[in-house]
C-alpha positions in Angstrom: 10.0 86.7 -47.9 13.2 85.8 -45.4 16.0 84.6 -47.2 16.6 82.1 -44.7 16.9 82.0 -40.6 13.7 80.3 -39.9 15.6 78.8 -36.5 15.6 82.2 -35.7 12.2 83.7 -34.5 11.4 87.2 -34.9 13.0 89.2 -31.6 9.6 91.2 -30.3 11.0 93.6 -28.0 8.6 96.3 -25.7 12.1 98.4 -26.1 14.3 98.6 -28.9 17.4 100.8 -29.5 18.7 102.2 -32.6 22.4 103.0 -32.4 22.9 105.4 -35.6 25.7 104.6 -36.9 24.6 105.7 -40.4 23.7 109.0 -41.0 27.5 110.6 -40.2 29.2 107.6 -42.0 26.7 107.9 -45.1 27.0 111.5 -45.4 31.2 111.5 -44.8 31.0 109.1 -47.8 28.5 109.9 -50.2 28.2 113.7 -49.3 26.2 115.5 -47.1 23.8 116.6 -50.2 23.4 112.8 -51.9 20.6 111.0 -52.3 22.1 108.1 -50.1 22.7 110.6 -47.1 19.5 111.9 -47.8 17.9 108.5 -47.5 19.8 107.3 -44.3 18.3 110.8 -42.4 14.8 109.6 -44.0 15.1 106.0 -42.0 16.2 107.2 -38.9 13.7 110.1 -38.8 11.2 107.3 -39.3 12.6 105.0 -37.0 12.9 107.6 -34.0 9.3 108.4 -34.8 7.5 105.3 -32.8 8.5 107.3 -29.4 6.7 104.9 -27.5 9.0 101.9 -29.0 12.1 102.8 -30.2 15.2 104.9 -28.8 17.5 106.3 -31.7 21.5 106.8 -29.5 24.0 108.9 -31.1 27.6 108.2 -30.6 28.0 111.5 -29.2 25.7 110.9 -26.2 26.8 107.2 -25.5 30.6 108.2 -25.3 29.4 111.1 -23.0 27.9 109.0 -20.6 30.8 106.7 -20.6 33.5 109.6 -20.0 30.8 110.3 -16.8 32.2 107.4 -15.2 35.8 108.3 -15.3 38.5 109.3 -14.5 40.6 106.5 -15.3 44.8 106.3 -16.1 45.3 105.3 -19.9 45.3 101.8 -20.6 49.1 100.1 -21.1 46.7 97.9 -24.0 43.3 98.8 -24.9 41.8 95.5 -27.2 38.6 96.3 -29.3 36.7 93.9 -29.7 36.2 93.8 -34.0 36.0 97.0 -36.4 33.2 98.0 -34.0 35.2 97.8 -30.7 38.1 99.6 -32.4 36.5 102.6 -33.8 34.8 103.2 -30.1 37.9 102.3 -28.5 39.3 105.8 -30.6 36.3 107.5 -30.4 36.2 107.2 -26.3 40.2 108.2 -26.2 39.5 111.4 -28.1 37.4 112.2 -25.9 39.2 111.0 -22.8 42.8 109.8 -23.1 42.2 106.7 -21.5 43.4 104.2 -24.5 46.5 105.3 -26.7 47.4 101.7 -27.7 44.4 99.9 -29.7 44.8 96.7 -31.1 41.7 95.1 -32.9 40.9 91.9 -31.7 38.9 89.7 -34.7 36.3 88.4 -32.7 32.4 87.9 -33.2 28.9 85.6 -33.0 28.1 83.7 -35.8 24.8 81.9 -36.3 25.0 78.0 -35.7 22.4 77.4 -37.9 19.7 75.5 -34.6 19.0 78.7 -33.6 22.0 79.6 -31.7 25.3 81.5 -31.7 28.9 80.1 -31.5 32.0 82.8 -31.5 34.4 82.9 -34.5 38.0 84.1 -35.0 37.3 86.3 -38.2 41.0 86.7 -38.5 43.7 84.1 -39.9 44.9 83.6 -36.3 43.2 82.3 -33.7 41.6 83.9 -30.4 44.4 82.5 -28.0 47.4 83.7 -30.7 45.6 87.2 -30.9 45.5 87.4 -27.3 49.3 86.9 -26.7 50.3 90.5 -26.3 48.4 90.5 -23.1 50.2 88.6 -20.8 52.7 91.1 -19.6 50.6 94.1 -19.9 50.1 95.9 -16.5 47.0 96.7 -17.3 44.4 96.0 -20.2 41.0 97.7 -21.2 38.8 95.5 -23.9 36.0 97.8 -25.6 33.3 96.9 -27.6 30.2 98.9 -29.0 27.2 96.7 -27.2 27.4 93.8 -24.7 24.1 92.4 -26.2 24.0 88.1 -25.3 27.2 88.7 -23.7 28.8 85.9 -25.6 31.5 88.1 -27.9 32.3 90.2 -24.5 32.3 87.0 -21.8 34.1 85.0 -24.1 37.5 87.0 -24.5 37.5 87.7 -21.3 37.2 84.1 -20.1 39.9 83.2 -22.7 42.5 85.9 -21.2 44.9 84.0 -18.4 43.5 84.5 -15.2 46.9 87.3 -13.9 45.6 89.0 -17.3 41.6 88.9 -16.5 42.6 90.4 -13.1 44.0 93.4 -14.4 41.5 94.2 -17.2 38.6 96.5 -17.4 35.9 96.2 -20.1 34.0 99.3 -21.6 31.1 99.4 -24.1 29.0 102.0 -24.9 25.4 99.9 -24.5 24.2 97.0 -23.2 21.4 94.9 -21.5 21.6 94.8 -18.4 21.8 91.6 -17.6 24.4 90.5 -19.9 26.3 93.7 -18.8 26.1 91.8 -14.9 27.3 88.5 -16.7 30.5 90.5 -17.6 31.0 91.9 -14.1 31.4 88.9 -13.0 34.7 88.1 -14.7 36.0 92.0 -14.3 34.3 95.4 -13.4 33.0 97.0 -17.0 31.8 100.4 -17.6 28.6 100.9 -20.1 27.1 104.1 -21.3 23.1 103.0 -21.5 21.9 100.1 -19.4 18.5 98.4 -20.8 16.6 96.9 -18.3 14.4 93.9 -19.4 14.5 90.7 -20.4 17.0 90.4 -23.8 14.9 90.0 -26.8 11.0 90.0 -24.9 11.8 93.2 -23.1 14.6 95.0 -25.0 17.1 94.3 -27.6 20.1 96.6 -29.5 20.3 96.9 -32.9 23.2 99.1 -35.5 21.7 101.4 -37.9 24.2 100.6 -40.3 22.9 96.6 -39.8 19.8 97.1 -41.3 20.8 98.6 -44.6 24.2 96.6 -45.0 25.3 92.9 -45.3 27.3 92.6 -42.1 24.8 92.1 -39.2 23.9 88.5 -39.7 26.9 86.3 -39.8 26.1 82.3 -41.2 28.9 79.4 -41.4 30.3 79.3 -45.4 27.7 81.8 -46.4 27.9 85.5 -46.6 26.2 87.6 -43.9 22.6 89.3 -44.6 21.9 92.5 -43.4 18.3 93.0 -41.4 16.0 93.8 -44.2 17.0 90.3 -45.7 15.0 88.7 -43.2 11.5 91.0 -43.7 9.8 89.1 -40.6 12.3 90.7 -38.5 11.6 94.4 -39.5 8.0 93.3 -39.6 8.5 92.7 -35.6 10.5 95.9 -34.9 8.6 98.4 -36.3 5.2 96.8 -36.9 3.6 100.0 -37.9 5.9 101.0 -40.3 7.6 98.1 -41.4 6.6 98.6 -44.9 8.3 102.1 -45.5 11.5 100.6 -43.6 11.7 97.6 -45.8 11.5 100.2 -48.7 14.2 102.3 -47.5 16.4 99.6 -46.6 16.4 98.5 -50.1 17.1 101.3 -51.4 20.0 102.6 -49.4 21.4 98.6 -50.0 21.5 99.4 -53.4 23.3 102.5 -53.1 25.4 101.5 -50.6 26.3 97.8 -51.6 25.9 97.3 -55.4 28.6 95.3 -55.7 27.5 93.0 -53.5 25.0 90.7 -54.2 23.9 87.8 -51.6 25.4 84.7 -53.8 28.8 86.4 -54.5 31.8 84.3 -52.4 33.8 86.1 -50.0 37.5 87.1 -50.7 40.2 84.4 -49.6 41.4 85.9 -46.2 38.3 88.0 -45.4 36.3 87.8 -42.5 33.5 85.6 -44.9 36.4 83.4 -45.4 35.5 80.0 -43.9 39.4 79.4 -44.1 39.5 82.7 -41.7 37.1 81.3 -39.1 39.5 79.5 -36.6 37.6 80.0 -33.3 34.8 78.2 -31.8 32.9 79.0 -28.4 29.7 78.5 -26.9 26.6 79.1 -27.6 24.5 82.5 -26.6 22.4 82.6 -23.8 
C-alpha cells in the first residue's frame, strides 16, 4: 500500500531508464563481498532484464557520450545543480578538464501536494543569494545529472541575470528530449542520452539509488520517500516483476537506511528542514 501521493498517478512509460547509481556506491561502502553490494547487483540485473522496457546507463557511458561533444575551454565557474549535479560536474572534469571550479548550487523539485512540483532552495540561503558569484564570471557552465520536467534546470537558468544567462552553458548527462529543447531555449546545453517520447507516456528517467533510498520523493514538512514507498509506482515500471523489486528494495532500505525510519524529523539545517526551504518556483510541466 502507497504511503501517500495519491495526486500522483503511476508514471506508465513504453521506455524507462535506470541510471545505476548503486552498485559502485554500495559496493565502495559496504564492500564489494557484502550482502548489501550483493543485493544492489541482484536489482539491477533484474531490472536490466525487461530488454524490451528498460535501459540500465552507467556513469561511465553517459560521461563518454558527453566528452563526445567537446572540446570545450574550462569553465571560469561550473554550478551543479544539488549533490547530484556536483558529483557529475567532477566526474565529467576528470574526464575532460572542462570544470575546475564547482560550486554546488542547493536546488530541487518538491511535490506541491495537487499533483504538481514547485522548486525549493534546500539550503539556508536562498536561490538569488546562491547565485551571486555569477555575475562577473566570464563564463559559467551549470551541470546536472538529468533534465527530466525541466523545471530544476529552466529554473536557474531563468533566475541568472540576463549578461550571466548569455555566457552560460548547461551540461547533463540524460534527458528527455523535449525538456532538453526547453533548456536550449534559454542557453545551448549539452546531454549525453536524449529520450524521445512524450515525458512520462513515452519515457521517463529514474536513479537507481531512488528506489532503494529515502531521497527521490521530496514533500513540504515531511521527509522524502524513496520509490518502493509508493508500491503502485514499481507496480507500473516493472509490471512483470514488480514483486521481486519491491522485495529487494526493502531489503537493501533496511541495510542501507536503518536509522531512518519514515516518521523520524529531519535535522535543523538539513535539506528536510522546512526552515531550509527558502525558494519557491513554478510548477512542472
Amino acid at each position: 500500500m502507497a504511503v501517500d501521493g495519491g495526486a500522483y498517478a503511476p508514471p506508465t512509460p513504453l521506455h524507462l531508464y535506470v541510471h545505476d547509481d548503486l552498485s559502485d556506491e554500495v559496493a565502495a561502502a559496504a564492500g564489494e563481498g557484502s550482502v548489501a553490494a550483493g543485493l544492489a547487483r541482484e536489482l539491477l540485473t533484474l531490472l536490466a532484464a525487461d530488454r524490451e522496457r528498460v535501459r540500465v546507463l552507467t556513469l561511465a557511458e553517459q560521461v563518454e557520450r558527453v566528452a563526445a561533444q567537446g572540446p570545450h575551454a574550462p569553465f571560469e565557474l561550473t554550478l551543479g545543480i544539488g549533490r547530484a549535479g556536483e558529483r557529475v560536474a567532477q566526474a565529467l572534469h576528470a574526464r575532460t578538464g572542462w570544470f575546475p571550479r564547482v560550486r554546488r548550487v542547493g536546488l530541487t523539485r518538491e511535490e506541491d501536494g495537487a499533483g504538481g512540483y514547485r522548486l525549493v532552495s534546500t539550503e539556508g540561503a536562498s536561490l538569488a543569494a546562491q547565485l551571486e558569484a555569477t555575475r562577473n564570471c566570464a563564463s559559467l557552465a551549470v551541470v546536472d545529472d538529468t533534465v527530466f520536467s525541466g523545471l530544476t534546470m529552466s529554473g536557474l537558468m531563468e533566475a541568472l541575470d540576463a549578461e550571466a544567462r548569455a555566457r552560460t552553458r548547461a551540461f547533463c548527462l540524460r534527458g528527455v528530449a523535449v525538456s532538453v529543447t526547453r533548456v536550449a531555449a534559454l542557453c545551448p546545453i549539452t546531454v549525453g542520452v536524449a529520450a524521445p517520447g512524450r515525458l512520462l507516456d513515452e519515457v521517463s528517467f529514474i536513479n537507481a539509488s531512488g528506489l532503494v533510498r529515502r531521497v527521490a520523493i521530496r514533500r513540504p514538512d515531511r521527509p522524502p520517500l524513496a520509490f518502493f514507498d509508493r508500491p503502485e509506482w514499481i507496480r507500473a515500471w516493472f509490471p512483470t516483476r514488480h514483486a521481486d523489486v519491491l522485495a529487494l528494495c526493502r531489503r537493501l532500505n533496511a541495510l542501507l537506511e536503518p536509522a531512518e525510519p519514515l516518521t523520524s524529523a529531519a535535522p535543523a539545517g538539513s535539506p528536510r528542514d522546512p526552515a531550509a526551504r527558502t525558494a519557491r518556483g513554478r510548477r512542472a510541466p
